[in-house]
C-alpha positions as CSV (number, residue, x, y, z in Angstrom):
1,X,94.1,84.5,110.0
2,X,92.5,87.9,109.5
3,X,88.4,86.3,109.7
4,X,87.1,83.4,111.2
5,X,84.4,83.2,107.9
6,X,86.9,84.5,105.3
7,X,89.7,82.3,103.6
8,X,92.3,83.9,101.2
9,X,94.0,81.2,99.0
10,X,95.7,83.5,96.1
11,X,95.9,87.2,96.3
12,X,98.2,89.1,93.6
13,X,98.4,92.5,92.2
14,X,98.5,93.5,88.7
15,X,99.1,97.4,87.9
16,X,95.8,99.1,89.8
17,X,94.0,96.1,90.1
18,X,94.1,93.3,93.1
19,X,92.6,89.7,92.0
20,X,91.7,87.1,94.6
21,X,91.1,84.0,93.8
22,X,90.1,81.2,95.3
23,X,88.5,83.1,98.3
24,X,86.2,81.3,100.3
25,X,83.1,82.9,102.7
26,X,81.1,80.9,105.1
27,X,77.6,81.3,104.6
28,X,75.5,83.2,106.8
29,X,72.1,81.6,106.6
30,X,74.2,77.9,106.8
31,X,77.4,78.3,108.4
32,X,79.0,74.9,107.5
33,X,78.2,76.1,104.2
34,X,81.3,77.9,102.5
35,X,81.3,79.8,98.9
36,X,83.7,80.1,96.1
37,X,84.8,83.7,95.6
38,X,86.6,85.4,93.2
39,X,86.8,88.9,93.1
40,X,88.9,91.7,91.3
41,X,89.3,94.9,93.0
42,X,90.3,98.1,90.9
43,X,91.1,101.5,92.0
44,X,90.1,104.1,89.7
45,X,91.7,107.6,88.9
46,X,88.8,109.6,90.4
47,X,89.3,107.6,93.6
48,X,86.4,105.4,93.2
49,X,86.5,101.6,93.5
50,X,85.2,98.9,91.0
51,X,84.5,95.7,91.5
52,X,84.1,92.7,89.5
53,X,83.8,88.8,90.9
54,X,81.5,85.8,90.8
55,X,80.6,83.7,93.4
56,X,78.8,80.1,94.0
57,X,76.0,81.1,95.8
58,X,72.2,80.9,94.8
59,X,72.2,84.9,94.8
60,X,74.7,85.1,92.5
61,X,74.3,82.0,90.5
62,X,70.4,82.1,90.1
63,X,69.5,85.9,90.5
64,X,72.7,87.3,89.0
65,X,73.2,89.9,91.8
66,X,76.3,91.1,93.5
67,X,75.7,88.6,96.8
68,X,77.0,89.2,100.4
69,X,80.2,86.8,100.1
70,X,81.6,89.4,97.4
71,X,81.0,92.4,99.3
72,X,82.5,90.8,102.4
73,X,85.5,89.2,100.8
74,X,86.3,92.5,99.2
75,X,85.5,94.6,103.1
76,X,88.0,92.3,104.9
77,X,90.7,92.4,101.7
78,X,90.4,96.0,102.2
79,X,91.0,96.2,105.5
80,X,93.4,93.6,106.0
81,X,95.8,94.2,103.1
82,X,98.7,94.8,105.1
83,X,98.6,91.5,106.5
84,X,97.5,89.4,103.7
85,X,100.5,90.9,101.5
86,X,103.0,91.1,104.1
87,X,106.1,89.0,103.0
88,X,104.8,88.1,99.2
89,X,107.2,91.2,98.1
90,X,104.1,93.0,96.7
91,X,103.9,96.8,97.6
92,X,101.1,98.2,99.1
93,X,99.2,101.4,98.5
């Protein structure tokens, strides 16, 4: 376990891109409250970072925003990469 409010169920890699799917965030404002994420992360030639995902949360679902549980999925991904990869034979930049 990498977070105590982040779940990873499938993480893959496909070329410059990492997709995670199935991700699940524990709400903030209700913490027994946990979103759906998914969430695409793609590293771009000029060393910038896009990111694409969708969430269940009213932010996302209602205002169409990028919420919190997509930025914080994505942070701890980042971070904990290493881990989350280790052993799935998938190499790691």
């Amino acid at each position: 376990m990498v977070s105590k409010d982040v779940i990873f169920d499938e993480v893959r890699r496909n070329g410059r891109e990492w997709i995670i799917r199935g991700g699940r965030v524990r709400s903030r404002s209700r913490p027994s409250t946990w979103h759906n994420v998914e969430v695409r992360i793609r590293r771009l030639r000029n060393s910038e970072v896009a990111i694409v995902g969708r969430c269940d949360c009213e932010a996302f679902t209602k205002g169409h925003m990028v919420c919190w549980h997509m930025l914080h999925l994505t942070n701890v991904f980042i971070r904990n990469r290493r881990k989350l990869v280790n052993g799935l034979g998938i190499s790691v930049n």
